[in-house]
CHARMM internal coordinates of N, CA and C (Angstrom, degrees):
IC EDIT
DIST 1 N 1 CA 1.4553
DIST 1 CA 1 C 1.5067
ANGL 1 N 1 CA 1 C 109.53
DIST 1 C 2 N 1.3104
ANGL 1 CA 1 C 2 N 109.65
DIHE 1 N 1 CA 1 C 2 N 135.67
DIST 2 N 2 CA 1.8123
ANGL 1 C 2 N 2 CA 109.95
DIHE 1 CA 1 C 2 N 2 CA 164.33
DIST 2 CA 2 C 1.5721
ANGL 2 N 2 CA 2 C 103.58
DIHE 1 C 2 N 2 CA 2 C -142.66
DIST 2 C 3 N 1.3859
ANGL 2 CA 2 C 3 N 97.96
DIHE 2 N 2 CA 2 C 3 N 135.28
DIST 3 N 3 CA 1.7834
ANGL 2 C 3 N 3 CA 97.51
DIHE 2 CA 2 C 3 N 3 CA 176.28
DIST 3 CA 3 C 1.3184
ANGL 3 N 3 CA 3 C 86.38
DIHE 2 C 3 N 3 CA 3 C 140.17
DIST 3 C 4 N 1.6364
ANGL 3 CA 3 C 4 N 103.70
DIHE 3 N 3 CA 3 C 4 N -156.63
DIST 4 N 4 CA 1.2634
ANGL 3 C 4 N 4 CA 104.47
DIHE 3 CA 3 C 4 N 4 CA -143.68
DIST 4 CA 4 C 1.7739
ANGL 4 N 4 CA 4 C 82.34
DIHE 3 C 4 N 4 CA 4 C -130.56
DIST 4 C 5 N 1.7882
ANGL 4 CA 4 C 5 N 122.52
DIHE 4 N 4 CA 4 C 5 N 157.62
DIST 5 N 5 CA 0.9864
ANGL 4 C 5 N 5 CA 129.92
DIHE 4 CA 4 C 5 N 5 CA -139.60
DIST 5 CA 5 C 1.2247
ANGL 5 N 5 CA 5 C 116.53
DIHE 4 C 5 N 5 CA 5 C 176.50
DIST 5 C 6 N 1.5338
ANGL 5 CA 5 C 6 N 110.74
DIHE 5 N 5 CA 5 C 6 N 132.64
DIST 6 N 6 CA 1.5115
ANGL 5 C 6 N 6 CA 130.11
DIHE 5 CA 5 C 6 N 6 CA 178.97
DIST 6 CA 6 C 1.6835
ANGL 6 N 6 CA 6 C 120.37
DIHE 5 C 6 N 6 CA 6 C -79.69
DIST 6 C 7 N 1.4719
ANGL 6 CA 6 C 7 N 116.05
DIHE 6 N 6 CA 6 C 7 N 119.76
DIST 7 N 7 CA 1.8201
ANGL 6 C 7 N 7 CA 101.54
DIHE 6 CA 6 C 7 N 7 CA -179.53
DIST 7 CA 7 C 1.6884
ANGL 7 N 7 CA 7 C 89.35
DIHE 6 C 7 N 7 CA 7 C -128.01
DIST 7 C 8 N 1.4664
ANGL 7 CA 7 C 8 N 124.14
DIHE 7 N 7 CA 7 C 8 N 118.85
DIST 8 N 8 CA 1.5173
ANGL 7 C 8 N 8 CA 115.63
DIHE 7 CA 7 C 8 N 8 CA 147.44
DIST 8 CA 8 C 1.0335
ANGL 8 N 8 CA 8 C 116.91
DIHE 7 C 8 N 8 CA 8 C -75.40
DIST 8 C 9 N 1.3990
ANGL 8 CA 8 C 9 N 132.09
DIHE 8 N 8 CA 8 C 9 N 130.62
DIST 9 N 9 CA 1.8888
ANGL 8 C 9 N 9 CA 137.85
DIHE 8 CA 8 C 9 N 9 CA -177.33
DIST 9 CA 9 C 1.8539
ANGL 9 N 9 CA 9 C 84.45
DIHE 8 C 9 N 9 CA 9 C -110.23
DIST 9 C 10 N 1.4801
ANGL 9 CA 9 C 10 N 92.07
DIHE 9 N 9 CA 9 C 10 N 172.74
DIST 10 N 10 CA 1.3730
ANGL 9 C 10 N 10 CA 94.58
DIHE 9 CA 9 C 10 N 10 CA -167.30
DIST 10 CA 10 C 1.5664
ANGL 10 N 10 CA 10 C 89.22
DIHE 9 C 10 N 10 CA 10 C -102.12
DIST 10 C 11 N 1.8024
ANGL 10 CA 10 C 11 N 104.05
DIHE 10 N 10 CA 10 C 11 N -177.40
DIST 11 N 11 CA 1.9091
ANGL 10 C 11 N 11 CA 90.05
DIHE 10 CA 10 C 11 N 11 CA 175.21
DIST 11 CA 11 C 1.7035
ANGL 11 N 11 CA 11 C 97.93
DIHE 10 C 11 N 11 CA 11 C -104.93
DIST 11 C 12 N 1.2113
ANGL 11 CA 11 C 12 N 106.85
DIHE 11 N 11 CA 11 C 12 N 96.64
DIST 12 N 12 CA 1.5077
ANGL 11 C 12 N 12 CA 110.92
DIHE 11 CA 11 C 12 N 12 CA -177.36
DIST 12 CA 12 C 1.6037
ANGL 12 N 12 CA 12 C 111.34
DIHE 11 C 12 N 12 CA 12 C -149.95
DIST 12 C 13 N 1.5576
ANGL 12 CA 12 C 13 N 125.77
DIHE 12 N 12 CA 12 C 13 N 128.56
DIST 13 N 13 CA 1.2215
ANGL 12 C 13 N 13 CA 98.60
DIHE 12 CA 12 C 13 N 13 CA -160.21
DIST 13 CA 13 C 1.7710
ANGL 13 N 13 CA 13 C 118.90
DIHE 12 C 13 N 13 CA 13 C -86.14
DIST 13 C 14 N 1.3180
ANGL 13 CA 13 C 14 N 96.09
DIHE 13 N 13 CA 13 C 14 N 21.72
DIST 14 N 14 CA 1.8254
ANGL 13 C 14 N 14 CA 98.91
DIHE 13 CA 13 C 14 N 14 CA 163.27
DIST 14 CA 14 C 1.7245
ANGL 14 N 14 CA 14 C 109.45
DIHE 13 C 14 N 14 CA 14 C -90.34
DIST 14 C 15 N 0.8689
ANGL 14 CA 14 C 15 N 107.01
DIHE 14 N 14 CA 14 C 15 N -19.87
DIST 15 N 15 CA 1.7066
ANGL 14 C 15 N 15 CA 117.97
DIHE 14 CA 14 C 15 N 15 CA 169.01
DIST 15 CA 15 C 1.7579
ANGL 15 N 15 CA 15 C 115.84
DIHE 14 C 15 N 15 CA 15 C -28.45
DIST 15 C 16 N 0.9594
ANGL 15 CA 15 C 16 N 126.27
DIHE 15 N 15 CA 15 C 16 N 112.39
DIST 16 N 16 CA 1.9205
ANGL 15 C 16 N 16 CA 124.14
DIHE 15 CA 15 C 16 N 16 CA 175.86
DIST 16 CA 16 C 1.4664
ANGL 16 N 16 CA 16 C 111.35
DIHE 15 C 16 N 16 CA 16 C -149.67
DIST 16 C 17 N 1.1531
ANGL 16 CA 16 C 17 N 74.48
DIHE 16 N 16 CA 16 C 17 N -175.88
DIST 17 N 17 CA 1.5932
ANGL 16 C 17 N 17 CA 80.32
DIHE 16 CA 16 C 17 N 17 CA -156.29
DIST 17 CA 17 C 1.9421
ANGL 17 N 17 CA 17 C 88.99
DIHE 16 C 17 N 17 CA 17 C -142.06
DIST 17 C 18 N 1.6997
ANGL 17 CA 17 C 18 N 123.19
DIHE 17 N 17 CA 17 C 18 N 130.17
DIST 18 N 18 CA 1.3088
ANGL 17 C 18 N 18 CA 107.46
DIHE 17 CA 17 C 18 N 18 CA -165.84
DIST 18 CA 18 C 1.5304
ANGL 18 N 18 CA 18 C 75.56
DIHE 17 C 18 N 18 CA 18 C -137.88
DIST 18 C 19 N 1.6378
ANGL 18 CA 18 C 19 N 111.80
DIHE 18 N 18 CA 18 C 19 N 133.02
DIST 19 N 19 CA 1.5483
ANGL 18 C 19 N 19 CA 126.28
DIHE 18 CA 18 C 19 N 19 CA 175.79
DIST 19 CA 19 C 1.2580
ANGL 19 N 19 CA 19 C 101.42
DIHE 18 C 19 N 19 CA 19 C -127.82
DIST 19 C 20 N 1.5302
ANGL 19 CA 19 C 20 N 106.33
DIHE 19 N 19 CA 19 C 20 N 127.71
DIST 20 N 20 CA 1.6958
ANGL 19 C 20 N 20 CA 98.87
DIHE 19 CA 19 C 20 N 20 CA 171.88
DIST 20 CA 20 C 1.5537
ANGL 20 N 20 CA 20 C 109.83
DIHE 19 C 20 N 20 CA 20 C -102.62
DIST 20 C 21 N 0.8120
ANGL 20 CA 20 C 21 N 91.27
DIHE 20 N 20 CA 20 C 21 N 166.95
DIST 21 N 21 CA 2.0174
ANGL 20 C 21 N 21 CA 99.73
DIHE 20 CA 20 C 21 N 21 CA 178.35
DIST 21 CA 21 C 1.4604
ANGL 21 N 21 CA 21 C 89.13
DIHE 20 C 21 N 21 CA 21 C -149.13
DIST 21 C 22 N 1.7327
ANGL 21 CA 21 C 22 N 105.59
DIHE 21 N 21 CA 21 C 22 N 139.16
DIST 22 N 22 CA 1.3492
ANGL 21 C 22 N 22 CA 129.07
DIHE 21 CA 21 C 22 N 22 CA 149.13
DIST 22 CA 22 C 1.4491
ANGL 22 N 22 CA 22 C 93.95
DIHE 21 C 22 N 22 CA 22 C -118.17
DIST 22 C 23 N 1.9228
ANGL 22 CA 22 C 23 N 78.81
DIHE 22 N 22 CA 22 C 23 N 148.48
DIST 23 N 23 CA 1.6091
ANGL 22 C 23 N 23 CA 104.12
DIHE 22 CA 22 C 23 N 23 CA 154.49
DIST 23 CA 23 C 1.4029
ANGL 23 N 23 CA 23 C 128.40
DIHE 22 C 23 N 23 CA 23 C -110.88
DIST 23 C 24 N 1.3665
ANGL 23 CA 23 C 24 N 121.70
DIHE 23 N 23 CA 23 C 24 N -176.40
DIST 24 N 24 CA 1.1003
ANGL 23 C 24 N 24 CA 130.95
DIHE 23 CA 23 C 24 N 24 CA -165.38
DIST 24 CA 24 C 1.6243
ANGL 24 N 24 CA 24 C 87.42
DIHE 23 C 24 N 24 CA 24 C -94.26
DIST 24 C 25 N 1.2606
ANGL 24 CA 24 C 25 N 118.76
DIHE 24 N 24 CA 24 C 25 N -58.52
DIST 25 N 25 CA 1.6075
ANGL 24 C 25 N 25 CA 146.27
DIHE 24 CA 24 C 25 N 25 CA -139.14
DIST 25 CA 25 C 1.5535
ANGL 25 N 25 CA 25 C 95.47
DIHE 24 C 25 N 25 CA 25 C -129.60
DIST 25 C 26 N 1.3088
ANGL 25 CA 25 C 26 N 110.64
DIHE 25 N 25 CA 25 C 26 N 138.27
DIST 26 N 26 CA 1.7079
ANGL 25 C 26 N 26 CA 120.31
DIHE 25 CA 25 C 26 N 26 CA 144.10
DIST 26 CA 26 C 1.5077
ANGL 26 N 26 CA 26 C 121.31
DIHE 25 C 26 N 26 CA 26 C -40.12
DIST 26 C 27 N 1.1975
ANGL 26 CA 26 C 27 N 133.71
DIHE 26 N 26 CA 26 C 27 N 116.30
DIST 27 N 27 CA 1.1936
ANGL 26 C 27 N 27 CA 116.99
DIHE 26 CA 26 C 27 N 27 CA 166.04
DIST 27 CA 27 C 1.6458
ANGL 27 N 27 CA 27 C 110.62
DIHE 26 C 27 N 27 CA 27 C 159.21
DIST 27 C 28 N 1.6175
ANGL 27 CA 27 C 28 N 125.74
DIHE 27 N 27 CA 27 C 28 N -179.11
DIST 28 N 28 CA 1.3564
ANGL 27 C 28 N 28 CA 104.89
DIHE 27 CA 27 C 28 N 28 CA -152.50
DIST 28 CA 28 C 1.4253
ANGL 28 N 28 CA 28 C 78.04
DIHE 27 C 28 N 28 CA 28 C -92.67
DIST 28 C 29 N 1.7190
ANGL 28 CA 28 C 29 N 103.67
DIHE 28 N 28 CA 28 C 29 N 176.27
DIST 29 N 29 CA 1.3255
ANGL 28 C 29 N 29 CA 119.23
DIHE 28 CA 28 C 29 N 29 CA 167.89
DIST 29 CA 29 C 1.2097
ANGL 29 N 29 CA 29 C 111.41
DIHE 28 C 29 N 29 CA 29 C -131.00
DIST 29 C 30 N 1.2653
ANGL 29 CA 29 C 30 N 140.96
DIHE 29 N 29 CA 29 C 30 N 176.24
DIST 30 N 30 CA 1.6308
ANGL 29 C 30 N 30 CA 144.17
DIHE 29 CA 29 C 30 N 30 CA 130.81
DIST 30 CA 30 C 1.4039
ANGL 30 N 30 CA 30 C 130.07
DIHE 29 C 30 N 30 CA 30 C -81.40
DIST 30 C 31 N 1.1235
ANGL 30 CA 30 C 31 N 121.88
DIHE 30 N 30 CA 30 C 31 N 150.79
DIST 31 N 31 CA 1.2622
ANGL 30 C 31 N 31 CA 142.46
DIHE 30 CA 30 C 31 N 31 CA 171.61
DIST 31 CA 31 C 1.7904
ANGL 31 N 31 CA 31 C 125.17
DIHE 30 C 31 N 31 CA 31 C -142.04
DIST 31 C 32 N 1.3212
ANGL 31 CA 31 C 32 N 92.86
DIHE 31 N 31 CA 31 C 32 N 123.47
DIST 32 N 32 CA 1.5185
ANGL 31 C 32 N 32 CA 113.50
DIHE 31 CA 31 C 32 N 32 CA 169.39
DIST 32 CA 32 C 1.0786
ANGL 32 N 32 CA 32 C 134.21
DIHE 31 C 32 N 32 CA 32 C -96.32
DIST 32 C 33 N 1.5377
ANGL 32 CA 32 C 33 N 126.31
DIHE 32 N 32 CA 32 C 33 N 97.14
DIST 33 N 33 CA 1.7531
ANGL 32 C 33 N 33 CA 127.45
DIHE 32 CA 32 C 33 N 33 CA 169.49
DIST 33 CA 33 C 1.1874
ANGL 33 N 33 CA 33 C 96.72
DIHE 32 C 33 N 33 CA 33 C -111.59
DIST 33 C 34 N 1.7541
ANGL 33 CA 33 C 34 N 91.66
DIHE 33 N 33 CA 33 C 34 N 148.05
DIST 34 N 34 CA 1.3691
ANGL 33 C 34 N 34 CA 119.32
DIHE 33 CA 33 C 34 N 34 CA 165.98
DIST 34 CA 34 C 1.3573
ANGL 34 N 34 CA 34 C 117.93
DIHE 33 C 34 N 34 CA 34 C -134.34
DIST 34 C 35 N 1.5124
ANGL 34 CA 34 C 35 N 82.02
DIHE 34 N 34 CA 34 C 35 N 120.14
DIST 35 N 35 CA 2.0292
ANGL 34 C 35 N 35 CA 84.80
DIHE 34 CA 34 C 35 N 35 CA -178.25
DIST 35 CA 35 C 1.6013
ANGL 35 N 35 CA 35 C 104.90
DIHE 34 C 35 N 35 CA 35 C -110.58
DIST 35 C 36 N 1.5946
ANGL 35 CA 35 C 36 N 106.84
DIHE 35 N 35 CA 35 C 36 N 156.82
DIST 36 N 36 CA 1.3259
ANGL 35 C 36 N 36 CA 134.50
DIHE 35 CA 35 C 36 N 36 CA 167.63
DIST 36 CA 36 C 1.7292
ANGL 36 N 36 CA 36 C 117.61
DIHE 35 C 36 N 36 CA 36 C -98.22
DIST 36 C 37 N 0.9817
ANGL 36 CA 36 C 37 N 133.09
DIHE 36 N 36 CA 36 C 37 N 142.18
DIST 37 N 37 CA 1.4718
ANGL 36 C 37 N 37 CA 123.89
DIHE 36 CA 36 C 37 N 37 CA 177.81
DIST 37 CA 37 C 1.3607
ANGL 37 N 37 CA 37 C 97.17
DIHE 36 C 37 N 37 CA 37 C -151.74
DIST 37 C 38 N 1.4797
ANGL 37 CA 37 C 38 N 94.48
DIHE 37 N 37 CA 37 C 38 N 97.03
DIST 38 N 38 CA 2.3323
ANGL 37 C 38 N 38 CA 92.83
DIHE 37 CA 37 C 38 N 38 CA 161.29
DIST 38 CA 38 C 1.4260
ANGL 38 N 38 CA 38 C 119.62
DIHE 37 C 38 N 38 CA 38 C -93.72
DIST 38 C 39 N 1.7202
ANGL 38 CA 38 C 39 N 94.22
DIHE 38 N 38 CA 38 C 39 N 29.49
DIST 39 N 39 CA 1.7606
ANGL 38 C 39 N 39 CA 89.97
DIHE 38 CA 38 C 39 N 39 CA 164.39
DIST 39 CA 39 C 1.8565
ANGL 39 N 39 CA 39 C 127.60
DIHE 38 C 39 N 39 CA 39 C -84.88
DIST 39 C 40 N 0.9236
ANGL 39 CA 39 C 40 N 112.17
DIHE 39 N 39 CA 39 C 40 N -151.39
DIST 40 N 40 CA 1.6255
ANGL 39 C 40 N 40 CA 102.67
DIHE 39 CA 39 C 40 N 40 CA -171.27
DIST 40 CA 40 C 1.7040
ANGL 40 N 40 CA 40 C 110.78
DIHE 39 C 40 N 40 CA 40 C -110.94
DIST 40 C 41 N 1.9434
ANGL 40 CA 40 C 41 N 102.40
DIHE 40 N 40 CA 40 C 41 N -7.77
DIST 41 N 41 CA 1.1372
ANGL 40 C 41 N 41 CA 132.21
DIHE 40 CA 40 C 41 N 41 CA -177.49
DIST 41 CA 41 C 1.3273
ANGL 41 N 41 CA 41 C 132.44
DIHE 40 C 41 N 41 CA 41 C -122.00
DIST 41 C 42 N 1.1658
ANGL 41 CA 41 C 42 N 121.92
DIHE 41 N 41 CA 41 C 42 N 117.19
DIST 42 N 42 CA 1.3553
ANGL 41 C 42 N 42 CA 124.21
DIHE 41 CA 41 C 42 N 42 CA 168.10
DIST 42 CA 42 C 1.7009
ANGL 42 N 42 CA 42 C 126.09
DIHE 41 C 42 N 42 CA 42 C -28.13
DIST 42 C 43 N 1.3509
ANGL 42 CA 42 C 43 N 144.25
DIHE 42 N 42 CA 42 C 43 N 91.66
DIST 43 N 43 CA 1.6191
ANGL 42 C 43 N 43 CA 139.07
DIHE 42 CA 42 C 43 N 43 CA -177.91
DIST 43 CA 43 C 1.3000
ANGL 43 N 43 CA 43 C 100.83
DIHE 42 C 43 N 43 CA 43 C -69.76
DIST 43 C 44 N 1.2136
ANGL 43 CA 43 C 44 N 101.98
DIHE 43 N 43 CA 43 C 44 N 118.61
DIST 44 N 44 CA 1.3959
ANGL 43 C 44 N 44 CA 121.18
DIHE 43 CA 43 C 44 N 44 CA 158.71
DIST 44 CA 44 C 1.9376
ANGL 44 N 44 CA 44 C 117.76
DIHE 43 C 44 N 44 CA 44 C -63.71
DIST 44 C 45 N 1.0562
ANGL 44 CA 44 C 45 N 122.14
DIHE 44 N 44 CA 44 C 45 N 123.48
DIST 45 N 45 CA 1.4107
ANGL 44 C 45 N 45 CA 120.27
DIHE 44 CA 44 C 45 N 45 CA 167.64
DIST 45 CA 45 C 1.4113
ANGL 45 N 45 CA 45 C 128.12
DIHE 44 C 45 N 45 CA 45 C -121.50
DIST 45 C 46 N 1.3340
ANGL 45 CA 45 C 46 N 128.19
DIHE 45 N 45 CA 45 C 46 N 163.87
DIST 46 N 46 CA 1.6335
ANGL 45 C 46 N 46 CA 118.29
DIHE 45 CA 45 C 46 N 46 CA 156.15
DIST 46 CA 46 C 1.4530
ANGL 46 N 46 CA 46 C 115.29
DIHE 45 C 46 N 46 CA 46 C -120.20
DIST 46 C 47 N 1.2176
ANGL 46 CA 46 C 47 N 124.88
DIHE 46 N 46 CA 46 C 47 N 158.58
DIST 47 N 47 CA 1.2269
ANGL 46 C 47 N 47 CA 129.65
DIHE 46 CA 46 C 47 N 47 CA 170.37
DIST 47 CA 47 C 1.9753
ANGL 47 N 47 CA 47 C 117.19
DIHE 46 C 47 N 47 CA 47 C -95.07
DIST 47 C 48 N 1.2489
ANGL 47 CA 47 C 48 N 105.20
DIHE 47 N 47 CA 47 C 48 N 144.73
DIST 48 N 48 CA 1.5710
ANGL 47 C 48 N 48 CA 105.03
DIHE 47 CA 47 C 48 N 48 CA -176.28
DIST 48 CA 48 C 1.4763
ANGL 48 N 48 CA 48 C 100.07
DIHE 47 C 48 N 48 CA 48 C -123.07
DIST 48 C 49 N 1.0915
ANGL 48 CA 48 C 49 N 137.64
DIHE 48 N 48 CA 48 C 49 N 158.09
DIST 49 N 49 CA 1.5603
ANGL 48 C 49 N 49 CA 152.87
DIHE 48 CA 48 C 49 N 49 CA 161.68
DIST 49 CA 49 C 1.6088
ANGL 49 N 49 CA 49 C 122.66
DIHE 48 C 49 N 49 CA 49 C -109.03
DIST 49 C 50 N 1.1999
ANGL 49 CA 49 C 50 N 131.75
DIHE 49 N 49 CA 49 C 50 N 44.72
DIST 50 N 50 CA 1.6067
ANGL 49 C 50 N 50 CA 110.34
DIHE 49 CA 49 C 50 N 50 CA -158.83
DIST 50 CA 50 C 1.7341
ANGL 50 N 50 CA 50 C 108.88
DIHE 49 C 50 N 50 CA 50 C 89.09
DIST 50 C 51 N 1.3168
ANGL 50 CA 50 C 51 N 118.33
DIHE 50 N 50 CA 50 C 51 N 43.98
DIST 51 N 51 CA 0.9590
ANGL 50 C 51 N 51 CA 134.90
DIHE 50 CA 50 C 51 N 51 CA -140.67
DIST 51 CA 51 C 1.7450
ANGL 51 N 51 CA 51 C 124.65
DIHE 50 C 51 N 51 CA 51 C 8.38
DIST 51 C 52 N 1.0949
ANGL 51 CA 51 C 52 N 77.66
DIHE 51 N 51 CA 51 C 52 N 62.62
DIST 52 N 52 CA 2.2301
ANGL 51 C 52 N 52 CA 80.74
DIHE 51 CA 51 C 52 N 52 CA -176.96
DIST 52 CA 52 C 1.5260
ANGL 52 N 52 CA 52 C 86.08
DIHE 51 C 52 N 52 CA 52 C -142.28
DIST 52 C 53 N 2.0296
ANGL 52 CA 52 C 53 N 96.00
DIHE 52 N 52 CA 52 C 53 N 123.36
DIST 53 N 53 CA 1.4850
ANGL 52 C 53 N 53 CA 117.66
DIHE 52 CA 52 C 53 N 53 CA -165.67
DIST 53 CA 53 C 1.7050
ANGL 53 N 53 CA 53 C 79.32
DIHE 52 C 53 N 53 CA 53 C -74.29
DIST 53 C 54 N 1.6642
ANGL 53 CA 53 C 54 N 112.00
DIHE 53 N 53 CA 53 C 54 N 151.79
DIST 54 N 54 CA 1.2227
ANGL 53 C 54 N 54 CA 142.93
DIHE 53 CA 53 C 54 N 54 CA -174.11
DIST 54 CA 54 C 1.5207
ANGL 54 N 54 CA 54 C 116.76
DIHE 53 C 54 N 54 CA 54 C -131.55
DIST 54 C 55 N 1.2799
ANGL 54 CA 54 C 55 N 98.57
DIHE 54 N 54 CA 54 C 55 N -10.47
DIST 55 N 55 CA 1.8142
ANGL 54 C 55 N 55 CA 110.37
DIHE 54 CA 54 C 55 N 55 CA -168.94
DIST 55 CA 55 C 1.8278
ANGL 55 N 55 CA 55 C 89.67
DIHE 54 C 55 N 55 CA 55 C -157.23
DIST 55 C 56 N 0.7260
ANGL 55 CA 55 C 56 N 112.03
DIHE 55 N 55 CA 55 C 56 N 144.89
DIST 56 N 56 CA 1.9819
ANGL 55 C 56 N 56 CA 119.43
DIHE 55 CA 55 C 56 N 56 CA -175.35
DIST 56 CA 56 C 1.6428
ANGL 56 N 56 CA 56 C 99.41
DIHE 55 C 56 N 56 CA 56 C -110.87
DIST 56 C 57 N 1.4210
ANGL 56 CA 56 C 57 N 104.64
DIHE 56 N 56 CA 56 C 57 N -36.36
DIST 57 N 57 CA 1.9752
ANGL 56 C 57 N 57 CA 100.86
DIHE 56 CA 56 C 57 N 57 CA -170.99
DIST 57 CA 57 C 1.1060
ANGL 57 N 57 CA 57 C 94.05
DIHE 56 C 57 N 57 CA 57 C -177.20
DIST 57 C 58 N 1.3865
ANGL 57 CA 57 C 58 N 124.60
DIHE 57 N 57 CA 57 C 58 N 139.06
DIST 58 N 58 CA 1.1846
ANGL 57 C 58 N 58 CA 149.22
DIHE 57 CA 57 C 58 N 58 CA -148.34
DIST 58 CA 58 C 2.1182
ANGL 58 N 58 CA 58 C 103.98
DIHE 57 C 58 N 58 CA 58 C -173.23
DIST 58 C 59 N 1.3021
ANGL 58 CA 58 C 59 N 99.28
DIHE 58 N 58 CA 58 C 59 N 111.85
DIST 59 N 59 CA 1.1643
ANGL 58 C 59 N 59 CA 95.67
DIHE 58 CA 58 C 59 N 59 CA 166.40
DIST 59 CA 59 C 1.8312
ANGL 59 N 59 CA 59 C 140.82
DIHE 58 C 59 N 59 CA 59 C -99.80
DIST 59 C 60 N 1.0809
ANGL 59 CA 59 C 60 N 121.06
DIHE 59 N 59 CA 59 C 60 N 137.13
DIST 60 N 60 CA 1.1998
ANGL 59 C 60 N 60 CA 127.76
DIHE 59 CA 59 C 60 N 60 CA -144.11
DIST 60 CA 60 C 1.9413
ANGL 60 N 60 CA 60 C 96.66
DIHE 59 C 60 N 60 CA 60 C -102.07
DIST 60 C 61 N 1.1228
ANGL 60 CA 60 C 61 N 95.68
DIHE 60 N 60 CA 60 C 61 N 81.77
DIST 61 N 61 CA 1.6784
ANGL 60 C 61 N 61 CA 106.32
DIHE 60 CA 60 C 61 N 61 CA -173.22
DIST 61 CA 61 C 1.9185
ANGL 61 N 61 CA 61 C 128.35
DIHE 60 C 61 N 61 CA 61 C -34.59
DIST 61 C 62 N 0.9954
ANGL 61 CA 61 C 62 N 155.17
DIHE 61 N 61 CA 61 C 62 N 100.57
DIST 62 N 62 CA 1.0934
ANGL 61 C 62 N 62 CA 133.52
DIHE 61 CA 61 C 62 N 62 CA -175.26
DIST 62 CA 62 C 1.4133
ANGL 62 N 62 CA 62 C 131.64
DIHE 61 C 62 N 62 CA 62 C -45.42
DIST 62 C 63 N 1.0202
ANGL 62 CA 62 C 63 N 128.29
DIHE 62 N 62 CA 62 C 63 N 118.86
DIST 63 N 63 CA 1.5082
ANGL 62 C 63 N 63 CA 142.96
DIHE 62 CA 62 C 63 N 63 CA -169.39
DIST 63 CA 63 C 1.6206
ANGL 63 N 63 CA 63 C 122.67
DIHE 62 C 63 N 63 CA 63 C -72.02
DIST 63 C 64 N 1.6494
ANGL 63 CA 63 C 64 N 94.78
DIHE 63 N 63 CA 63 C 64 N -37.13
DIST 64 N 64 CA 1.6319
ANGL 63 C 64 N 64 CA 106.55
DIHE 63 CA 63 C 64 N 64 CA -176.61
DIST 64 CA 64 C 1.5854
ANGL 64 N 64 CA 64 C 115.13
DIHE 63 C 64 N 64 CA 64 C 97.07
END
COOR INIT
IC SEED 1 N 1 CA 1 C
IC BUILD
């Protein structure tokens, strides 16, 4: 798959989400997610790299 794309995760904290990216080249890249949340609560997340956390907690704002 390449493009752009819908994932519902459940609200549970075994819940993830695993994106791979190859490169062409060594070197950093970017990445863009955008989340929605019509819960009543902010989701807490972490970020991983190659499994090495990069972000510890990150909150996932409610949207409405």
């Amino acid at each position: 798959f390449s493009g752009e794309s819908y994932v519902n995760l459940g609200n549970s904290k075994s819940s993830y989400l695993k994106i791979a990216v190859w490169n062409s080249e060594a070197g950093k890249r970017n990445l863009k997610v955008t989340s929605a949340n019509g819960g009543k609560n902010a989701r807490p997340i972490s970020v991983s790299v190659n499994d090495t956390v990069q972000v510890e907690s990150l909150d996932l704002d409610v949207t409405g």
